[in-house]
PADREN-470241 format. One record per atom (N, C-alpha, C): residue number from 1; residue in one letter; chain; atom name; x, y, z. Coordinates in pm, whole numbers, plus 32768, in hexadecimal, padded with zeros to 4 digits. Layout:
<rec NUM; 'a'; 'A'; 'CA'; <X; Y; Z>>
...
***
This chain:
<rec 1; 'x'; 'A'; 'N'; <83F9; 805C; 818E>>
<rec 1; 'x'; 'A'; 'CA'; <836E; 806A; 81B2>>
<rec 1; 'x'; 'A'; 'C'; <8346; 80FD; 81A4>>
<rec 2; 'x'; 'A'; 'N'; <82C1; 810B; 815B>>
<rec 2; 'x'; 'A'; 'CA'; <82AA; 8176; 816E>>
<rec 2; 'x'; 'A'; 'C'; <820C; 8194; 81A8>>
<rec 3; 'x'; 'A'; 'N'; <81FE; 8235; 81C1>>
<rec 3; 'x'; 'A'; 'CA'; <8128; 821A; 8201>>
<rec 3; 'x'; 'A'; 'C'; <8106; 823E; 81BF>>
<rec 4; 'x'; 'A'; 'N'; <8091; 8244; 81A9>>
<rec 4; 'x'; 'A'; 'CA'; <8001; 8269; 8195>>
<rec 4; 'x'; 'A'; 'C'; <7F93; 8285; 81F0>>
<rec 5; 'x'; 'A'; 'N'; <7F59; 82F3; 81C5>>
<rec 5; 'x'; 'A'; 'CA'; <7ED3; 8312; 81F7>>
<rec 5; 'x'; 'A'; 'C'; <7E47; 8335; 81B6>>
<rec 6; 'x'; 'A'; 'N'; <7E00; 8303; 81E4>>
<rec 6; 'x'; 'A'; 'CA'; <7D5D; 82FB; 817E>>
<rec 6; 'x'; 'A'; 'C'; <7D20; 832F; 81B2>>
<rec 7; 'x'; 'A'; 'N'; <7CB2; 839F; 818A>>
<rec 7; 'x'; 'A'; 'CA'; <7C39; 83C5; 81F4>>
<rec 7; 'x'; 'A'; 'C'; <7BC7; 839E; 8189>>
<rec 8; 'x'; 'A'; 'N'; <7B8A; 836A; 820D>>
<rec 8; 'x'; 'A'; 'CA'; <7B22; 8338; 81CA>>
<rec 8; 'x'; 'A'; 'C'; <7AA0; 8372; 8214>>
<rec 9; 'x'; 'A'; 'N'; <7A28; 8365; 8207>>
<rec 9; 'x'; 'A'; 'CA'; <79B4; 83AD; 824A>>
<rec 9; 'x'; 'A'; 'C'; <79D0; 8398; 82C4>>
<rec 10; 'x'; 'A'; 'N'; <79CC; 82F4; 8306>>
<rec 10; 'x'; 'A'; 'CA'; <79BB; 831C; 8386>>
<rec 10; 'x'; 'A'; 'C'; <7A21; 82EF; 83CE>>
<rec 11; 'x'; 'A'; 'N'; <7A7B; 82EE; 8381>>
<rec 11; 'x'; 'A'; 'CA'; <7B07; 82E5; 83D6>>
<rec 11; 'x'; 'A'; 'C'; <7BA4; 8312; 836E>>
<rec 12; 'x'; 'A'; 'N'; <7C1B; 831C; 83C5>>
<rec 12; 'x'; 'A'; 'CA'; <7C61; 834C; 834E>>
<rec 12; 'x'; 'A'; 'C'; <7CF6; 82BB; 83A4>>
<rec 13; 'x'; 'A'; 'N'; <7CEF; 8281; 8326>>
<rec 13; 'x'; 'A'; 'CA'; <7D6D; 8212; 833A>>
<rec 13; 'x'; 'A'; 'C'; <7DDF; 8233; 82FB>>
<rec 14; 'x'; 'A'; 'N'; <7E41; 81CC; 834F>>
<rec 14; 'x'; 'A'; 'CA'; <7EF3; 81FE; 8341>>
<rec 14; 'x'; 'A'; 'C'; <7F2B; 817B; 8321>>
<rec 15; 'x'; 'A'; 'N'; <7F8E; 8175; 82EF>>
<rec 15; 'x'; 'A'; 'CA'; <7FED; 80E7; 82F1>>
<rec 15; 'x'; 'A'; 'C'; <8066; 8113; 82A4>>
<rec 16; 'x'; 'A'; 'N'; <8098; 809A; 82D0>>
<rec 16; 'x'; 'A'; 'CA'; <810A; 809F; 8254>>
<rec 16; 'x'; 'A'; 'C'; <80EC; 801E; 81D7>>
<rec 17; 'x'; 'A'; 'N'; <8142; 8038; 8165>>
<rec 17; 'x'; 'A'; 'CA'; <814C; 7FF8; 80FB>>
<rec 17; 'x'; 'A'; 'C'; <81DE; 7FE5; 80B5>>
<rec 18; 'x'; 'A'; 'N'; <81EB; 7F9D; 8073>>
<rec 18; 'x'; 'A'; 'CA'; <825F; 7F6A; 800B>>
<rec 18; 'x'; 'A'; 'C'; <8257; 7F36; 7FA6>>
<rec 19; 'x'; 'A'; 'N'; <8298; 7F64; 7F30>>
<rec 19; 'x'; 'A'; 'CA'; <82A4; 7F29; 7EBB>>
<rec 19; 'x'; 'A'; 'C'; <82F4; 7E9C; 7ED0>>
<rec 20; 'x'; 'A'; 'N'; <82B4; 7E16; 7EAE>>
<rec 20; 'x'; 'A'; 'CA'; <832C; 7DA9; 7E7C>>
<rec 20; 'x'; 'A'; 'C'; <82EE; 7D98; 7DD6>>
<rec 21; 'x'; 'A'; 'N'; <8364; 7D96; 7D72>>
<rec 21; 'x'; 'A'; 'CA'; <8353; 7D4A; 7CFA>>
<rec 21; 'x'; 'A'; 'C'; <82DF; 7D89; 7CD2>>
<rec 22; 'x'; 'A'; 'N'; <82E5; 7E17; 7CDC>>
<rec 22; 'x'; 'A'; 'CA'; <827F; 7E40; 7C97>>
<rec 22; 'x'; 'A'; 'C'; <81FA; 7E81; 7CAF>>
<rec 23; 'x'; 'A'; 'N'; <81D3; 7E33; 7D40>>
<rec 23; 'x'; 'A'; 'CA'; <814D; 7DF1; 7D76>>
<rec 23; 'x'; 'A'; 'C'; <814B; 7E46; 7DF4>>
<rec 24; 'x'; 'A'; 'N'; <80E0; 7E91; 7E07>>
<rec 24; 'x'; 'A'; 'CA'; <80E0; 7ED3; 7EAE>>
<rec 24; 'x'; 'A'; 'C'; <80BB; 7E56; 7F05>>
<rec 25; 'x'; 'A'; 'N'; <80E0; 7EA8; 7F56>>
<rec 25; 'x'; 'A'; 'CA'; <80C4; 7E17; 7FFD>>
<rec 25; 'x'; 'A'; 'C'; <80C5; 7EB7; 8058>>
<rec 26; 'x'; 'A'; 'N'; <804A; 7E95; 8097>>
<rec 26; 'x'; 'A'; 'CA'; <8022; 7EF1; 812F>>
<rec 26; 'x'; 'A'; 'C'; <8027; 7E6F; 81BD>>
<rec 27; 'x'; 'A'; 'N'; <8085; 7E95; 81EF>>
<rec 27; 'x'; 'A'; 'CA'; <80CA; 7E4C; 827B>>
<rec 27; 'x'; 'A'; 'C'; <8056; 7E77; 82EC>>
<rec 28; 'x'; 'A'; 'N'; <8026; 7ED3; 8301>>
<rec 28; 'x'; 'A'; 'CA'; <7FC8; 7F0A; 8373>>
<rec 28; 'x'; 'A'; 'C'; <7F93; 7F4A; 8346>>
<rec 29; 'x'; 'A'; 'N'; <7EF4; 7F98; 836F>>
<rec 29; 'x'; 'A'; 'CA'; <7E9E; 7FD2; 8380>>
<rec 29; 'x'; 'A'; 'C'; <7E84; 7FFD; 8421>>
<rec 30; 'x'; 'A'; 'N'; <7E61; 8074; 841D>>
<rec 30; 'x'; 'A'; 'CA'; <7E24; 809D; 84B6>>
<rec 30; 'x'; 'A'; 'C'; <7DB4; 8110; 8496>>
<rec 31; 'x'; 'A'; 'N'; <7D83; 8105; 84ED>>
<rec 31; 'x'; 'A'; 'CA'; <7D0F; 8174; 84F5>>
<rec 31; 'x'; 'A'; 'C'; <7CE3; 81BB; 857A>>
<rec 32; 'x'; 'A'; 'N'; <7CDC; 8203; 85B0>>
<rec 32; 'x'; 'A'; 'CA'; <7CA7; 8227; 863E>>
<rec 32; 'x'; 'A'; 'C'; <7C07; 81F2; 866A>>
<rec 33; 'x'; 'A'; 'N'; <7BF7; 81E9; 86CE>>
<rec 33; 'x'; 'A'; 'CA'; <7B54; 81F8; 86F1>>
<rec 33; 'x'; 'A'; 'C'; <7B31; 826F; 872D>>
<rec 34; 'x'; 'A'; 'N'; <7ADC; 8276; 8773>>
<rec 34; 'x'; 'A'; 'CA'; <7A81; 82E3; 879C>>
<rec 34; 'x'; 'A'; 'C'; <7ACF; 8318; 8834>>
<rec 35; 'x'; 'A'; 'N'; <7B11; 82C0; 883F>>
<rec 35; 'x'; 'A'; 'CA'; <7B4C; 82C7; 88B6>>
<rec 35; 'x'; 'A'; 'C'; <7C0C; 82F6; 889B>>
<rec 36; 'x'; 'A'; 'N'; <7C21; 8319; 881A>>
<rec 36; 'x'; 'A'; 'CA'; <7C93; 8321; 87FB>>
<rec 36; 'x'; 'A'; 'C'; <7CF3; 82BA; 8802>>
<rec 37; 'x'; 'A'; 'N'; <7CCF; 8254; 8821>>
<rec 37; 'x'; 'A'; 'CA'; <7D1C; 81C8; 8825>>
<rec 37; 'x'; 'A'; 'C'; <7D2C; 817D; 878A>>
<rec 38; 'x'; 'A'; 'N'; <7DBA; 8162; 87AD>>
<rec 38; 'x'; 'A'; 'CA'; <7DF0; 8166; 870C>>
<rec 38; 'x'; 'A'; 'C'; <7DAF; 80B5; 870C>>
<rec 39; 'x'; 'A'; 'N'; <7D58; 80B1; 867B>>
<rec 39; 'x'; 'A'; 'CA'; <7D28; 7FFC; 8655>>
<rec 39; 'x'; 'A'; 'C'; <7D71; 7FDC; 8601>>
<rec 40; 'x'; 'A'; 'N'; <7DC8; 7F4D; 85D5>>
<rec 40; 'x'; 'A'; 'CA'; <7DD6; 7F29; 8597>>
<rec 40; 'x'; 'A'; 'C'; <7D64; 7EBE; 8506>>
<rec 41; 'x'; 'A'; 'N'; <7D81; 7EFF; 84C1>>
<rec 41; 'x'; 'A'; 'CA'; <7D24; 7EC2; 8428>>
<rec 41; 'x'; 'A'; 'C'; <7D75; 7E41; 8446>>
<rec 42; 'x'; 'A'; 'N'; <7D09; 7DCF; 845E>>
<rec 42; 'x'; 'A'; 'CA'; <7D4B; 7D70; 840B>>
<rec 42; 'x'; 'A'; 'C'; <7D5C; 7D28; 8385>>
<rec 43; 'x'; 'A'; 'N'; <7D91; 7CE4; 8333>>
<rec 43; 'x'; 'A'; 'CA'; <7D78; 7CE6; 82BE>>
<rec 43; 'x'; 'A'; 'C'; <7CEB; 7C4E; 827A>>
<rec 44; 'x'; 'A'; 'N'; <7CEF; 7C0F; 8325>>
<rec 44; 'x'; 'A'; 'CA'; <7C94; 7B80; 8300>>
<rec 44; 'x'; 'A'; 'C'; <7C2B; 7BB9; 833A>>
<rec 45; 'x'; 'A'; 'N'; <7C21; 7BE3; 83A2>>
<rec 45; 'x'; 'A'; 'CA'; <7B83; 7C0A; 840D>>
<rec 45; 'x'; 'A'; 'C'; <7B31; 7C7F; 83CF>>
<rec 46; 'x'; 'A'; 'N'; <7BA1; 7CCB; 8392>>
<rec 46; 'x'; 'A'; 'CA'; <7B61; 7D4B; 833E>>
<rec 46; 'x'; 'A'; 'C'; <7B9A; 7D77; 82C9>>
<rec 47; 'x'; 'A'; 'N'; <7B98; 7CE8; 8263>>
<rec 47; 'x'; 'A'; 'CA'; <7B83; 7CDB; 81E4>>
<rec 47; 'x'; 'A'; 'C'; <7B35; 7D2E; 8174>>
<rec 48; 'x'; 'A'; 'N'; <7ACE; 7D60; 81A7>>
<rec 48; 'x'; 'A'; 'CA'; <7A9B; 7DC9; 8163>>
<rec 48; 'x'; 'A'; 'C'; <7AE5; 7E47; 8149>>
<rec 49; 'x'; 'A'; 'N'; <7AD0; 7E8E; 81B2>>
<rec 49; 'x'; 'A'; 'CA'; <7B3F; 7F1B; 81C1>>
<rec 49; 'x'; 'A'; 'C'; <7BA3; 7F09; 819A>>
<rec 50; 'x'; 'A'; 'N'; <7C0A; 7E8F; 81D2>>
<rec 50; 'x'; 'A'; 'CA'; <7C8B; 7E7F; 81B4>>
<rec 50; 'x'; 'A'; 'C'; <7CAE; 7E84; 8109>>
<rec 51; 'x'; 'A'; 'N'; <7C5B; 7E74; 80EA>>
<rec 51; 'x'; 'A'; 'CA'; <7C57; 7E65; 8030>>
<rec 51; 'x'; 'A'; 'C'; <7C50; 7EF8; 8005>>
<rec 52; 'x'; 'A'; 'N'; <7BE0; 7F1C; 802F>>
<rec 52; 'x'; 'A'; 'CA'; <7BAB; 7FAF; 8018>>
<rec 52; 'x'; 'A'; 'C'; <7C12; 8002; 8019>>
<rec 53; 'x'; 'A'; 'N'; <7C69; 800F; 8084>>
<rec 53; 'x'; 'A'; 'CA'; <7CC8; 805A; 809C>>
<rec 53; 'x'; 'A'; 'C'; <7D4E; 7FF5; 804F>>
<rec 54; 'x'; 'A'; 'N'; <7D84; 7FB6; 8039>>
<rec 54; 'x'; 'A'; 'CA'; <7DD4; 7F74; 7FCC>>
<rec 54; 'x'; 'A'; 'C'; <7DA5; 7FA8; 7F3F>>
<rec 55; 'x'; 'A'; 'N'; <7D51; 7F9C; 7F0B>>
<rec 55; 'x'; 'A'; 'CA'; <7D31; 8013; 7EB5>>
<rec 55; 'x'; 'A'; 'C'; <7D37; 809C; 7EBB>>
<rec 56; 'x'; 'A'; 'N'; <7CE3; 80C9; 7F0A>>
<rec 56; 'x'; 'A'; 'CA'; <7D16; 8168; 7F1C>>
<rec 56; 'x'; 'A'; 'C'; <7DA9; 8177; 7F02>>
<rec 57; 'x'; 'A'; 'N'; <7E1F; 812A; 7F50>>
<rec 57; 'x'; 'A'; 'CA'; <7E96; 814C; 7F5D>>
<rec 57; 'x'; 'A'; 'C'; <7EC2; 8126; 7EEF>>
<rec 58; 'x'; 'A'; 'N'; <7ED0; 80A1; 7EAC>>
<rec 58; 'x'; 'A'; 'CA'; <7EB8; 8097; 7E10>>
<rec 58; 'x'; 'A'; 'C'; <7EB5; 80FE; 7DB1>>
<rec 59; 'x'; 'A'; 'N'; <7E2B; 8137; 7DA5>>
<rec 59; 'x'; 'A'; 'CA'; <7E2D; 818E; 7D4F>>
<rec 59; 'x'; 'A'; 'C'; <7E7B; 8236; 7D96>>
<rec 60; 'x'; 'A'; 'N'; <7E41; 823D; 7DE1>>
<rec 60; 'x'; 'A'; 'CA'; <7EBC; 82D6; 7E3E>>
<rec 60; 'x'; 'A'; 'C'; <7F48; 82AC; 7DFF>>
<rec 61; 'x'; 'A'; 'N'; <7F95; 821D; 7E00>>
<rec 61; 'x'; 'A'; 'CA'; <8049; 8234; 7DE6>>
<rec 61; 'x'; 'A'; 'C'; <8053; 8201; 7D5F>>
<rec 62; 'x'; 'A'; 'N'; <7FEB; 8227; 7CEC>>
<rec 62; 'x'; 'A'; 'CA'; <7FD2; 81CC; 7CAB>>
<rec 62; 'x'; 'A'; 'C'; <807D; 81CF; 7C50>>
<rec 63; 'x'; 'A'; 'N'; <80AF; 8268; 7C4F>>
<rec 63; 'x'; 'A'; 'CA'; <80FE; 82C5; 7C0D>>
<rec 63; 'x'; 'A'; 'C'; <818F; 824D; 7C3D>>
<rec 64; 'x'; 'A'; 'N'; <819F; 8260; 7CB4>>
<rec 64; 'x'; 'A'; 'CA'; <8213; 8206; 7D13>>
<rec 64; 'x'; 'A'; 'C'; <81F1; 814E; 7D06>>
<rec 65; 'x'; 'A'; 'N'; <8180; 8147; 7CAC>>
<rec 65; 'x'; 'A'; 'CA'; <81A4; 80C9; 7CA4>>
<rec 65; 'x'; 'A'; 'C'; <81BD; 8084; 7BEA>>
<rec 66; 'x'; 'A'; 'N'; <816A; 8105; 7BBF>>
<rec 66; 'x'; 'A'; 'CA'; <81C1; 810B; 7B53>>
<rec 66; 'x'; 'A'; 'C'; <8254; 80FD; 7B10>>
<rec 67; 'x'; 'A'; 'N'; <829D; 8162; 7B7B>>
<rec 67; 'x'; 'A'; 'CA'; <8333; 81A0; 7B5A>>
<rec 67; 'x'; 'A'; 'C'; <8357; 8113; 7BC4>>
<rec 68; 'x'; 'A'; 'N'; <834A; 80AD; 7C18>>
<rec 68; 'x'; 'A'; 'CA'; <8377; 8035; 7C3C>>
<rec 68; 'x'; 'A'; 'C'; <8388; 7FE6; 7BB5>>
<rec 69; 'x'; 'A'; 'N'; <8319; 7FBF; 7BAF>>
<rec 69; 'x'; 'A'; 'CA'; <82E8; 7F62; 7B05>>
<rec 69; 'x'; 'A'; 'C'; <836D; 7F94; 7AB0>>
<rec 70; 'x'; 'A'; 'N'; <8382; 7FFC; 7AA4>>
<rec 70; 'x'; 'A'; 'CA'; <83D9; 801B; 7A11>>
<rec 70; 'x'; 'A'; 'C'; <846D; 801B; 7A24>>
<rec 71; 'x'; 'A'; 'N'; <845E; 8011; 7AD7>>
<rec 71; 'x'; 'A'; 'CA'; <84F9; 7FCF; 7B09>>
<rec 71; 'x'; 'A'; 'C'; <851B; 7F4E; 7B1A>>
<rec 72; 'x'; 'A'; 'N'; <84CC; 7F51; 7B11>>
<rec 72; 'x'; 'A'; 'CA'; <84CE; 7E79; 7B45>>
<rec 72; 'x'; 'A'; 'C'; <84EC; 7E7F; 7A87>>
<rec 73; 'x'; 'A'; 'N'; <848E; 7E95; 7A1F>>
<rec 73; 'x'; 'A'; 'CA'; <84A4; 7E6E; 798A>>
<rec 73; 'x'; 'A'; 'C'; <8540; 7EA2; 7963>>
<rec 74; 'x'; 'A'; 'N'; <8554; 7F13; 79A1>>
<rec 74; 'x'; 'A'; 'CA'; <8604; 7F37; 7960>>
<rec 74; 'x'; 'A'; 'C'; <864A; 7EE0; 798D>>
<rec 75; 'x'; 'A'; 'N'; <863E; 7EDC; 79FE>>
<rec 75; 'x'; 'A'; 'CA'; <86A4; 7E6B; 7A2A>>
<rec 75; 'x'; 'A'; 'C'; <868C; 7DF5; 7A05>>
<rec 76; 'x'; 'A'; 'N'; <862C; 7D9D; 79D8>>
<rec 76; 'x'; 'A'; 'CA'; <8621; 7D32; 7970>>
<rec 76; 'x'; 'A'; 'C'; <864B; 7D60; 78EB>>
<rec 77; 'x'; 'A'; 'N'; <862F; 7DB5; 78AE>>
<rec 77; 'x'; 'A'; 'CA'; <866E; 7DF9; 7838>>
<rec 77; 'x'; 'A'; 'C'; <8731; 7DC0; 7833>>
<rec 78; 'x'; 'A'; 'N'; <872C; 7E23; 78C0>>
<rec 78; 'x'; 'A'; 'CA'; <87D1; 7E2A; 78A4>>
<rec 78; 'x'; 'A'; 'C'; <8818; 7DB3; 78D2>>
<rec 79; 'x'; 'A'; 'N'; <87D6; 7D38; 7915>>
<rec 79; 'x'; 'A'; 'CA'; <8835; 7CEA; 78FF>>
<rec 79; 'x'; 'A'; 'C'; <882B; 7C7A; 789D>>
<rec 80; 'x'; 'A'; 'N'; <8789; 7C69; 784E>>
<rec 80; 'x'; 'A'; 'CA'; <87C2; 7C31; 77D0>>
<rec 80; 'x'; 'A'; 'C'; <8817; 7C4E; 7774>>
<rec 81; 'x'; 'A'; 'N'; <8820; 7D01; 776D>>
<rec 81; 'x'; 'A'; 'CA'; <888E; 7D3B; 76E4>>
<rec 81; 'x'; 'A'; 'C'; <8926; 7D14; 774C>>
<rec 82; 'x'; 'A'; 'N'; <8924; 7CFA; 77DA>>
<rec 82; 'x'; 'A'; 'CA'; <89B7; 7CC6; 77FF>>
<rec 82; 'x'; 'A'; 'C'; <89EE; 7C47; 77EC>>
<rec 83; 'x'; 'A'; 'N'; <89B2; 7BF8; 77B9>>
<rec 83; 'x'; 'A'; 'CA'; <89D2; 7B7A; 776E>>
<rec 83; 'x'; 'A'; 'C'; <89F3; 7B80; 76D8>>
***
């Protein structure tokens, strides 16, 4: 697992994320309120943002999800030439 953080105008969000098969996946989102109380993003109730920021982070690791992609393909590479 690794985090992330986004600032955005009127708030700045954190989570973590993971590569499977290629593909990011963000496990949590949080954000503070006004009151410094940590909110959890959810990904059904606040579908909007939750996207918004899946993009942001998207394009921010775009580099780290690249260099995944071309590991997942070597290693398909190398075990067809192992047959």
């Amino acid at each position: 697992m690794k985090q992330f953080e986004i600032s955005l105008p009127k708030a700045v969000y954190f989570g973590d994320y993971r590569f499977d098969n290629g593909k990011l996946f963000i496990d949590e989102v949080h954000t503070f309120d006004e009151d410094e109380q940590r909110i959890e993003i959810d990904s059904l109730n606040d579908a909007e943002i939750f996207q918004r920021i899946y993009s942001l982070v998207e394009k921010d690791k775009c580099d780290e999800i690249a260099e995944e992609r071309e590991q997942i393909l070597a290693e398909r590479k190398s075990r067809l030439t192992d047959f």
